[in-house]
N, C-alpha and C positions, 0 to 999 in steps of 0.2 A: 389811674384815677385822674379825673378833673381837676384843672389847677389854675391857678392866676398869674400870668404873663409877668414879667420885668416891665419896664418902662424902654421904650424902645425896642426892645429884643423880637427877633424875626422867632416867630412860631413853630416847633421843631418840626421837620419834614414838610413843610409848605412849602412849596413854590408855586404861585400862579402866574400862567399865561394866557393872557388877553387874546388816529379813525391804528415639414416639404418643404418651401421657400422662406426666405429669411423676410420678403415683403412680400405683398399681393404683385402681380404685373399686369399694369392696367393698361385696356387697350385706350383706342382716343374717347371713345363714349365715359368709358372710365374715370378715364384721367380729367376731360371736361365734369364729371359728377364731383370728384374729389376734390379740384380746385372752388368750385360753388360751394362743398361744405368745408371746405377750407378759410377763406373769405368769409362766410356769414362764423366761422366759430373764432376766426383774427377778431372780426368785428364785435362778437360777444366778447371776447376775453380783454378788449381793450377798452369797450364800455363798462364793464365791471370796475374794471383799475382804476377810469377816472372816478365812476361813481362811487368806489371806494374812497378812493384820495380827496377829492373833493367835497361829496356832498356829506360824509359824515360827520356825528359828532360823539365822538367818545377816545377811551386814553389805551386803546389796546384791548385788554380786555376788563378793566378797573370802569366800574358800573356807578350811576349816582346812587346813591341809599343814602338814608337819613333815617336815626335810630328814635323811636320812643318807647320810652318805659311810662306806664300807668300804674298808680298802686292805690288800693281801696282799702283802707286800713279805719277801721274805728266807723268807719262813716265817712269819713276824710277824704278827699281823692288829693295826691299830689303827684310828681313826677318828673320826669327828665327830659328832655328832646336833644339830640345829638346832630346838627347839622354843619355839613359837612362846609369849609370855607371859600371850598372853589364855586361852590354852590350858590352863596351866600355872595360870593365877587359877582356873579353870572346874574345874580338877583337885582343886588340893590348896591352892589358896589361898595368895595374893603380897601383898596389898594389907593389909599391918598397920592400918593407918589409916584405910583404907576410903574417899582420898580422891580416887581413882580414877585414880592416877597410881602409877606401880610405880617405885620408887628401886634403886638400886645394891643399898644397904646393904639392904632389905626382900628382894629379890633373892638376897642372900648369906646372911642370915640363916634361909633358906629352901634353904637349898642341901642341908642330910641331907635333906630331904623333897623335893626335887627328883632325887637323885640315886636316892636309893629308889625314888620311882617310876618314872626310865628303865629300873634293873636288874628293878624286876617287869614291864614290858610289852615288854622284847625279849629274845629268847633264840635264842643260836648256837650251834650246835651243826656240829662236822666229824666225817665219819666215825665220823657215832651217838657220839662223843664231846662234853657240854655244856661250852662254853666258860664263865670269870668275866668278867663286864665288870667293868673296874676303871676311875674315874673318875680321871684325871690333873690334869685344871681345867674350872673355871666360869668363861666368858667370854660376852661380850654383842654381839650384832652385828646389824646392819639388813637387815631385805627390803623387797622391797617393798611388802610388807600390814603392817609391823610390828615391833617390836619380838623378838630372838628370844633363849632361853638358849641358849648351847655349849656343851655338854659332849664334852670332847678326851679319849679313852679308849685305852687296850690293851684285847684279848681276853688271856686267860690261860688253860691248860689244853689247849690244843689247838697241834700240832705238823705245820706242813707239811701239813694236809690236802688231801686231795682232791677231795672234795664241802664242799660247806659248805650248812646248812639254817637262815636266819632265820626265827624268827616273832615275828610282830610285833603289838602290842595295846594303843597307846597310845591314848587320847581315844573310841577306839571306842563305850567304852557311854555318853559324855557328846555324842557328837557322831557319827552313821552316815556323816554326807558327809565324814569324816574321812579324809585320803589322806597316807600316808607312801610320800615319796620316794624311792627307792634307786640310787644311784651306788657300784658294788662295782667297784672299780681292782684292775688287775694287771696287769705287765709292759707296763704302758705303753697298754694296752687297757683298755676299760671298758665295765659294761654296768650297762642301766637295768632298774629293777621299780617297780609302782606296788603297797604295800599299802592293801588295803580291808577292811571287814567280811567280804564273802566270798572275799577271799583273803589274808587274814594271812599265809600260809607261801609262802616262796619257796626253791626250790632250786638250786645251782649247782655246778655239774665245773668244777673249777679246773687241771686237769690235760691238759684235751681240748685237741687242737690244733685244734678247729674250736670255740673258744667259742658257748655258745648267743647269738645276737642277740636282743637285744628286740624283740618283735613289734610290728610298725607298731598291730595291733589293741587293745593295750595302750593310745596314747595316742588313736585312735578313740575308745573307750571312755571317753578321760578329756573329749574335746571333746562327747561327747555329755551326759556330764553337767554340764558346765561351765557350759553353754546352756541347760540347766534347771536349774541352779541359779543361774545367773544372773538374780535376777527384774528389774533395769534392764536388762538385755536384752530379757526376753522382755517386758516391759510397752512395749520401743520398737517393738518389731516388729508388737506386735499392735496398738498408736496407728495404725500406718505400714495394716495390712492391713482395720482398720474401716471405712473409705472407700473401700477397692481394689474395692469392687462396685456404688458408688455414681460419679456424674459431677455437678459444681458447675455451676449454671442460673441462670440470675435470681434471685442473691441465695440460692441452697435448694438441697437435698442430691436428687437424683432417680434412682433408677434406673438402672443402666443393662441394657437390656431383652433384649440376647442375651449368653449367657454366655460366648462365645469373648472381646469383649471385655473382659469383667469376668477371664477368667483370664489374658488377658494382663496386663492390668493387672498385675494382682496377685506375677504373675512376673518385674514386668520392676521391680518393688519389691525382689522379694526377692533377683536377680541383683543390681542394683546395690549394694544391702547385703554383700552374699557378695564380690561383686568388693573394692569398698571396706575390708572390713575385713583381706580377704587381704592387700592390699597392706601396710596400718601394721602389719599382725602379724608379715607377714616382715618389717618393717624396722626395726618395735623389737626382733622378736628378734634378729637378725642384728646387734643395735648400731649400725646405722643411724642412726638419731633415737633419741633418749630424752628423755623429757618426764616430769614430776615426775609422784608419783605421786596425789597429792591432787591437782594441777592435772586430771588424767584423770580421776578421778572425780569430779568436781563439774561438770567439762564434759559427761560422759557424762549424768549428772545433770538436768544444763539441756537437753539434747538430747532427754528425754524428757519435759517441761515445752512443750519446745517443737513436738514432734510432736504432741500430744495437742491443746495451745493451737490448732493450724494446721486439726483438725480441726472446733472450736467459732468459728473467724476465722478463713477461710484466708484465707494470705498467700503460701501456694503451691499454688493453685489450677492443679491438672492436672499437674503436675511431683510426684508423689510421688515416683517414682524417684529425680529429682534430692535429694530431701529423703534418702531415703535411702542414696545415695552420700554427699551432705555429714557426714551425721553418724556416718556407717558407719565413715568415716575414724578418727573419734574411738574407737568401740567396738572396732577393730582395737588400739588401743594397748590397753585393758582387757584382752582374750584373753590377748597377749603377757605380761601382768601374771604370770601363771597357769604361764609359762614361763621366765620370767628369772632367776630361781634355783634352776635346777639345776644351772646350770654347765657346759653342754655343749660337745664338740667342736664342729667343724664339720659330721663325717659324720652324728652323732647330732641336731644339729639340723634338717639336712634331712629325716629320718626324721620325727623329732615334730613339725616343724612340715606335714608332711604328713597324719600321721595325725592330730594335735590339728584341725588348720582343717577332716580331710573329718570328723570328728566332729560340729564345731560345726557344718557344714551339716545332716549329718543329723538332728542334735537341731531344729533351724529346721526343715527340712521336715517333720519330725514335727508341729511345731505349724501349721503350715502346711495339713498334710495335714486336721486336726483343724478349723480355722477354714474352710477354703474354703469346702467343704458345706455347713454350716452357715448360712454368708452367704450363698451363691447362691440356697438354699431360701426363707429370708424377705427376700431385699434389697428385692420388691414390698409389702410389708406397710408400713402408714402410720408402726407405729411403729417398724422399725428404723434409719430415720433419725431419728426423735424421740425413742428412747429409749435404743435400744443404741448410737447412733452417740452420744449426747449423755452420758447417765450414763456409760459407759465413758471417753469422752475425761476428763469431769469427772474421774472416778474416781483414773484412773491421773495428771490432772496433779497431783490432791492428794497422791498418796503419794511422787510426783515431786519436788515441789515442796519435801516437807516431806527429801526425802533431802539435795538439792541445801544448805537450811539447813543439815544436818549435818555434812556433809561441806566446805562452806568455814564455819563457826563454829567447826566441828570437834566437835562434842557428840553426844547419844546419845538417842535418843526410841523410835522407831519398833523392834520388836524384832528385823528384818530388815530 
């Protein structure tokens, strides 16, 4: 529940900071092709890492959202908005002090400039009629990414409408993977919207006896991006798929020389991942288990330390599937992360947890789709176990590695 800070006191869980043969034997024509794709896939995989390391902005795989609740009661419109603090530092500036801890009192004394900027980036409007959002209080409440401000509001101006038209414009031009949540209640029924860049405004008939439903393709949409923008995701999945075209021999990484079973392989990775995470997603959604939320990411964390590490020493050698159900398991609670505060019914959860989980596959086979090829074309080349299977692994456990410190020290380095 939403509550009122101490005076001085750092806000729980906030911290802010200001992303036949064992190889082919290639003659010289060969070996000149091989080092050309060699060189151009060094230079892809070392453009990715900067452009990962560098130009991103986000915390792993922990997304911005910002929660509103709408309620149409009597004629009445009131409601919640849930924005989140690091969001809120990123906007208009929280941290008096700069000491990267956001207090009550810094919080409050921030409050005209908080409450100004929620009236300039959402606007309701009924029956071509613009409502006033009028701020009733600032309260402070937990998700589980974070820290977040409440603001408990009336609409004013607007009487018993019929249509009702939000738009919405919060964090947008500071952050594009910006997603605001929509829970619009009435008589007992309630429906969900998800705003983005390209779709800010949402409309709704409040008067229809057939409410519009939220389209399953809505949270599609939100799992596909969720999975791309997850980069401990997608950095486990592609540890997990670097070897799915190779087979462990005497101590060395080889080929393996017809492609049916190089796609099995690689499918029966990707199934067990997809199964695995389906399962902990429906059952932390569903309140089943719950598990801290820094404990999942730091475990998620390690999970991708240790995929990578198994590729340079394996230590599950021929079992990748198994590797990836084990740890599937874990990435299944991180999804769910992405869902547990919207506050859903039951019927509403079955919806989004259907359309959220076939998202996240399709976003996974999309990268899927993108790696297979790729690998099956040079997995005979001397150096794609020498270099891409080696630097890659290296790669990704350093960035790994260095998330997994952040995340149980709890500190801030890496810009994504």
């Amino acid at each position: 529940m939403p509550t009122e800070g101490d005076e001085g006191s750092a806000i729980p869980g906030q911290t802010v900071s200001h992303g036949a043969s064992r190889l082919k034997i290639c003659d010289t024509a060969d070996y000149k092709s091989a080092l050309r794709w060699g060189q151009r896939l060094i230079h892809l995989v070392v453009a990715t890492v900067i452009l990962i390391t560098c130009g991103l902005r986000a915390d792993g795989h922990t997304q911005s959202s910002a929660f509103l609740t709408l309620r149409v009661d009597k004629g009445e419109l009131n409601g919640e908005w849930h924005l989140a603090l690091r969001d809120l530092e990123d906007a208009i500036g929280l941290d008096a002090n700069d000491d990267g801890l956001i207090t009550w009192e810094e919080l409050r004394s921030r409050q005209q400039a908080v409450v100004a900027y929620a009236q300039s980036r959402l606007h309701i409007q009924g029956d071509a009629l613009q409502g006033t959002i009028r701020v009733m209080k600032l309260l402070v409440d937990n998700h589980s990414d974070g820290a977040y401000a409440v603001l408990r509001f009336v609409v004013d101006g607007l009487d018993q409408p019929a249509n009702l038209e939000l738009n919405y414009r919060a964090f947008f031009d500071i952050d594009p993977k910006h997603r605001g949540l929509l829970r619009l209640e009435r008589e007992g029924s309630s429906r969900l919207a998800v705003f983005a860049p390209d779709t800010p405004v949402q409309r709704f008939e409040l008067r229809s006896d057939h409410p519009t439903r939220t389209p399953a393709s809505t949270f599609v949409t939100e799992g596909i991006w969720h999975i791309w923008r997850g980069y401990d995701h997608i950095l486990f999945l592609v540890a997990l798929l670097l070897p799915g075209v190779l087979r462990r021999r005497n101590a060395s990484w080889e080929p393996v020389l017809a492609v049916r079973p190089a796609v099995t392989n690689v499918l029966k990775i990707v199934t067990a991942f997809t199964v695995a995470h389906s399962i902990t997603l429906s059952l932390a959604a569903l309140g089943v288990v719950h598990l801290p939320t820094r404990l999942i990411e730091s475990a998620i964390a390690g999970s991708v330390v240790l995929a990578a590490l198994n590729n340079l020493t394996p230590f599950f050698s021929e079992r990748g599937w198994m590797v990836a159900f084990g740890f599937g398991l874990l990435h299944g609670f991180g999804f769910a992360n992405a869902l547990g505060d919207l506050g859903l019914n039951s019927g509403q959860l079955a919806l989004t947890l259907f359309g959220f989980n076939l998202g996240v596959e399709v976003g996974q086979l999309a990268i899927v789709a993108i790696f297979l090829p790729l690998a099956l074309s040079l997995r005979h080349l001397m150096f794609y176990p020498r270099v891409v299977l080696r630097l890659g692994s290296a790669s990704i456990m350093a960035v790994s590695a260095t998330w997994l410190a952040e995340r149980v020290l709890d500190f801030k380095w890496l810009p994504f």
